[in-house]
MIPA-411966 format. One line per 2 residues: their letters; for each residue y, z, x of N, C-alpha, C. Coordinates in Angstrom, 3 decimals. Layout:
BEGIN
a) Y Z X Y Z X Y Z X; ...
END
This chain:
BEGIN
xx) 4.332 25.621 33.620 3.868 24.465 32.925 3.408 24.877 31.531; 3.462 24.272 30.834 3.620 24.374 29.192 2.051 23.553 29.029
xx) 1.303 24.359 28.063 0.358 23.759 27.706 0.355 22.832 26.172; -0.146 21.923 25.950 0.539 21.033 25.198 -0.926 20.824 24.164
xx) -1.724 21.419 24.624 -3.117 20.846 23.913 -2.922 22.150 22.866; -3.468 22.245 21.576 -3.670 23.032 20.177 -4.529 24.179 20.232
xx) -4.140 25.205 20.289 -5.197 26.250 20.317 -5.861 26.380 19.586; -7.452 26.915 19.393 -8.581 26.709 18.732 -8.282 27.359 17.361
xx) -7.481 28.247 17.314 -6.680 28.915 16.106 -5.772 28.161 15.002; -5.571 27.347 15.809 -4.812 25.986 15.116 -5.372 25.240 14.433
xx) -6.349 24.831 15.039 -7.058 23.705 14.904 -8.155 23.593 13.595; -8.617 25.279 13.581 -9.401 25.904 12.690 -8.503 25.466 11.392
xx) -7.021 26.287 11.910 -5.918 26.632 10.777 -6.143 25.323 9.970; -5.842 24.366 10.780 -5.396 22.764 10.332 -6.402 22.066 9.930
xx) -7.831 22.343 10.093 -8.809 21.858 9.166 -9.469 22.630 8.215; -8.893 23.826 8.010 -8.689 24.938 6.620 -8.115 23.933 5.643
xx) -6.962 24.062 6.112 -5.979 23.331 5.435 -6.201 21.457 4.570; -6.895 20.784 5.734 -6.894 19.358 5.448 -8.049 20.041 4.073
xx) -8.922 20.617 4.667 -10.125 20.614 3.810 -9.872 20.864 2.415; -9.016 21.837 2.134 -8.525 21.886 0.903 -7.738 21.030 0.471
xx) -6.680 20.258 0.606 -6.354 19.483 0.283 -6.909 18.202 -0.238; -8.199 17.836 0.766 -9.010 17.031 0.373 -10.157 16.988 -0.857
xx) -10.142 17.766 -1.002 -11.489 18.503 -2.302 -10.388 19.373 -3.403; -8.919 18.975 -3.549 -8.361 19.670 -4.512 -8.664 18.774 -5.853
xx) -8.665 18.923 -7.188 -8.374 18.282 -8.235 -6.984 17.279 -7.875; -6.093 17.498 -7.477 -4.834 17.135 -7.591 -5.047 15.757 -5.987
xx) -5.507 16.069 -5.783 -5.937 15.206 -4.301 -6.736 13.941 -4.642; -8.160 14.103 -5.712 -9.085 13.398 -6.259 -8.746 13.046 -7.277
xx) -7.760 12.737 -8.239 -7.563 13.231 -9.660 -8.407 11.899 -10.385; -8.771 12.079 -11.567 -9.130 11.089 -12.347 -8.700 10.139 -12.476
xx) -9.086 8.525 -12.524 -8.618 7.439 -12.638 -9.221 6.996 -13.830; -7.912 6.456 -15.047 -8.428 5.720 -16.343 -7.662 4.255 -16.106
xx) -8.535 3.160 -16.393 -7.892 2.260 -16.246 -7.802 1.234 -17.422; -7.167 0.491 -18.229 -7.295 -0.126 -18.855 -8.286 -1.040 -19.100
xx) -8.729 -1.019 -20.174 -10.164 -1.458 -20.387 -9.185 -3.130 -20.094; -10.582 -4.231 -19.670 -10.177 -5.865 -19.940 -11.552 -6.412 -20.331
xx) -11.209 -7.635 -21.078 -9.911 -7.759 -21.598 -9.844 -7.251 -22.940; -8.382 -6.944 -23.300 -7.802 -6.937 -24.127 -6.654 -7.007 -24.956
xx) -7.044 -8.069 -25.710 -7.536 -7.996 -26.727 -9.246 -9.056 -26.572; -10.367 -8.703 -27.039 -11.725 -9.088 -26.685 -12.480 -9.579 -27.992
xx) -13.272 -10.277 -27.567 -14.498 -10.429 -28.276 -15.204 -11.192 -28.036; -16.758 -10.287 -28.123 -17.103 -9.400 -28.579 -17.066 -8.054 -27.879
xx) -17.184 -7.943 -26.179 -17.015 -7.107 -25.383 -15.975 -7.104 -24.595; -16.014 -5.449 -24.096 -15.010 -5.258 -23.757 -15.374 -4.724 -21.942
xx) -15.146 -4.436 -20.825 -15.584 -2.821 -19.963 -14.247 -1.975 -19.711; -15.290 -1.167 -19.553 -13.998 0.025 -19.542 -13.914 0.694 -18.236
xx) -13.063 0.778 -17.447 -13.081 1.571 -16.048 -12.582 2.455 -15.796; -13.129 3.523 -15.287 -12.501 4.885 -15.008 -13.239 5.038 -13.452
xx) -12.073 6.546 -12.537 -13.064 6.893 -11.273 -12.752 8.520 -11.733; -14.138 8.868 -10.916 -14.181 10.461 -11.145 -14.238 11.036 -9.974
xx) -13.390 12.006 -9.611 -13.390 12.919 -8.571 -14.879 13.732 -8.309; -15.534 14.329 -9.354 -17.049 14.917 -8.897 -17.677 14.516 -9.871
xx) -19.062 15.092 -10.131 -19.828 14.984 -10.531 -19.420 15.350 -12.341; -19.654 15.014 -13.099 -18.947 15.629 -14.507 -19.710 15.252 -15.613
xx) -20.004 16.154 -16.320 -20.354 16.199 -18.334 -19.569 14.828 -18.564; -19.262 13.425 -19.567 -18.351 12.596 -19.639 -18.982 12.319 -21.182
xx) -18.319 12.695 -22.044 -18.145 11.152 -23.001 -17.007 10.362 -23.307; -17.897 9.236 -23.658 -17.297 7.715 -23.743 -17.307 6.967 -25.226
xx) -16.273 7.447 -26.078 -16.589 7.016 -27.718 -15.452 6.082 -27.894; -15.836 5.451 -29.083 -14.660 4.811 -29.704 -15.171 5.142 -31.602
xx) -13.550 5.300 -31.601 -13.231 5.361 -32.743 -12.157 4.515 -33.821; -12.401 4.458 -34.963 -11.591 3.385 -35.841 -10.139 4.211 -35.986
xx) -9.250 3.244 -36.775 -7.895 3.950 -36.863 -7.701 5.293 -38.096; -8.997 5.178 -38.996 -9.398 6.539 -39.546 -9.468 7.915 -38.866
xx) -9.696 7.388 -37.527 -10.675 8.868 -36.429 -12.318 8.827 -36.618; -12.498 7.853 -37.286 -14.155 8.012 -37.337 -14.965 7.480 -36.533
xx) -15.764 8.374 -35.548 -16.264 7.944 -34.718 -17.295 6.655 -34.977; -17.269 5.078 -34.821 -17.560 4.160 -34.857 -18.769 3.729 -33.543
xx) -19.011 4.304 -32.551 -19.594 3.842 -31.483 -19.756 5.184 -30.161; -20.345 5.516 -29.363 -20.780 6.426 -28.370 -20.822 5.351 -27.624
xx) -20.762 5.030 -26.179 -20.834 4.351 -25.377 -21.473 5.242 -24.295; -20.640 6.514 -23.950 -22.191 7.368 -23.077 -21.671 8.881 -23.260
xx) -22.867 9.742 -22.819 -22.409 10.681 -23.089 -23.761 11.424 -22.529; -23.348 12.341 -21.428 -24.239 13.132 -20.495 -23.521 12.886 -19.259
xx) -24.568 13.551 -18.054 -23.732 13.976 -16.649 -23.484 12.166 -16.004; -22.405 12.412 -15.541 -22.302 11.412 -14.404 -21.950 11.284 -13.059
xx) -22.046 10.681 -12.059 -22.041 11.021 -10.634 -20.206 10.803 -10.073; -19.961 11.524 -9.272 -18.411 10.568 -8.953 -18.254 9.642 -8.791
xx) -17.193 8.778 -8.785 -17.518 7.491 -8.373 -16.236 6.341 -9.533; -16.414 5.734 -8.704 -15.991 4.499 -9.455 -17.049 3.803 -10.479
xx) -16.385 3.651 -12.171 -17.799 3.316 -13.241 -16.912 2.499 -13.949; -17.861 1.478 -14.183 -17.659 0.390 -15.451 -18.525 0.349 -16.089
xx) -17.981 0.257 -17.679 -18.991 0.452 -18.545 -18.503 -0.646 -19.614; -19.654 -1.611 -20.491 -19.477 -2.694 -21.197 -19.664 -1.676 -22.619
xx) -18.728 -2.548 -23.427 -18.430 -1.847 -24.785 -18.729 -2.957 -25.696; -19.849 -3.151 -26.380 -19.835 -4.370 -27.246 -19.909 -4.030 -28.688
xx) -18.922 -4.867 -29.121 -18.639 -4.717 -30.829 -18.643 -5.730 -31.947; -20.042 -6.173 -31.297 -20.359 -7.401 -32.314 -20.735 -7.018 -33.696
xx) -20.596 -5.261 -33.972 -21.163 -5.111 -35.357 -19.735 -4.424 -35.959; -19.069 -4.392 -35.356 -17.728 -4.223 -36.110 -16.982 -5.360 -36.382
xx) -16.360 -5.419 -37.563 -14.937 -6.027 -37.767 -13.521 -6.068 -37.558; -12.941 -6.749 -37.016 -11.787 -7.350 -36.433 -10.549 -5.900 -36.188
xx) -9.861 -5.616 -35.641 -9.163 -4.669 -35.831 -8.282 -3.789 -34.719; -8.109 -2.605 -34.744 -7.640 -1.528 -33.733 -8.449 -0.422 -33.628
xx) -8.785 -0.822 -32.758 -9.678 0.861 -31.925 -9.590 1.412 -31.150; -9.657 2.803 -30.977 -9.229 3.798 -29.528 -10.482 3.998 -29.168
xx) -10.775 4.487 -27.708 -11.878 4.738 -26.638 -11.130 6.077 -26.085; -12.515 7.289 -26.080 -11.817 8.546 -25.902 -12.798 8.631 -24.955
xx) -12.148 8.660 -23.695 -12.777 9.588 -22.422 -12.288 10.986 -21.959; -13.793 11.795 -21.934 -13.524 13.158 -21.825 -14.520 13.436 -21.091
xx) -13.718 14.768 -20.216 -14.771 15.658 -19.183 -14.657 16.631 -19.353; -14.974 17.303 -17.902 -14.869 18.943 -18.500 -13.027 19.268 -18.077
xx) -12.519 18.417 -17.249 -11.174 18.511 -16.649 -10.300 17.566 -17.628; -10.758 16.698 -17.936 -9.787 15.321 -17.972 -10.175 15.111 -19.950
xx) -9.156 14.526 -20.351 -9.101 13.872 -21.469 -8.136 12.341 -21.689; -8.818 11.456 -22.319 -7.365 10.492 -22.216 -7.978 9.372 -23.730
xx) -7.117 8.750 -24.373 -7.496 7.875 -25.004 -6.754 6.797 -25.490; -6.979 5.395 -25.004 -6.710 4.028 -25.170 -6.925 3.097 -26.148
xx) -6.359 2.533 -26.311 -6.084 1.225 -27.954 -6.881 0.259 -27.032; -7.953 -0.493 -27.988 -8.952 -1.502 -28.235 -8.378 -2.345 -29.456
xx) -8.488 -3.636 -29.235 -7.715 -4.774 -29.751 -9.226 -5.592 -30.028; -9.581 -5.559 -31.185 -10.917 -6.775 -31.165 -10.575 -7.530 -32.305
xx) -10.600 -8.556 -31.897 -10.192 -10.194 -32.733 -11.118 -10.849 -32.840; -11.920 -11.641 -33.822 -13.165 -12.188 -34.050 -12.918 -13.730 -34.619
END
């Protein structure tokens, strides 16, 4: 008779295995999502998810590159985050939002019409 149940060697093996997979970068990876709405005014939110815990800033800048606004910037927890971007002291235009960690970089076009 054939034993059919997983030997404890296995089993170890196979939750070695899940475990890493589960806690890889590539498993958790960063989520940027398109800010809405846009095109906005006066505000905007912006959504991203983070795999761990992470350093993050959250800027926007004009079509110069000049940083125009900080939105955040220090540690943040993992997680799914929305964050409100209001630009009632700017004028009408095109703007990018640069999110950065210690892993991840990405940056998106802001549309504000007044």
């Amino acid at each position: 008779m054939v034993n059919k149940t997983p030997s404890i060697c296995w089993r170890i093996l196979t939750a070695y295995i899940l475990q890493k997979i589960m806690t890889s970068q590539s498993f958790y990876s960063n989520k940027h999502y398109n800010n809405y709405p846009n095109p906005f005014n006066p505000s905007t939110t912006i959504k991203f998810a983070l795999p761990v815990k992470t350093n993050l800033s959250l800027s926007v800048y004009n079509t110069l590159g000049e940083k125009v606004a900080e939105i955040f910037n220090g540690e943040i927890e993992a997680g799914y985050h929305e964050m409100m971007f209001n630009a009632s002291g700017l004028s009408s235009g095109i703007y990018f939002y640069k999110i950065e960690s210690e892993n991840y970089s990405a940056t998106k076009k802001l549309m504000l019409l007044k």
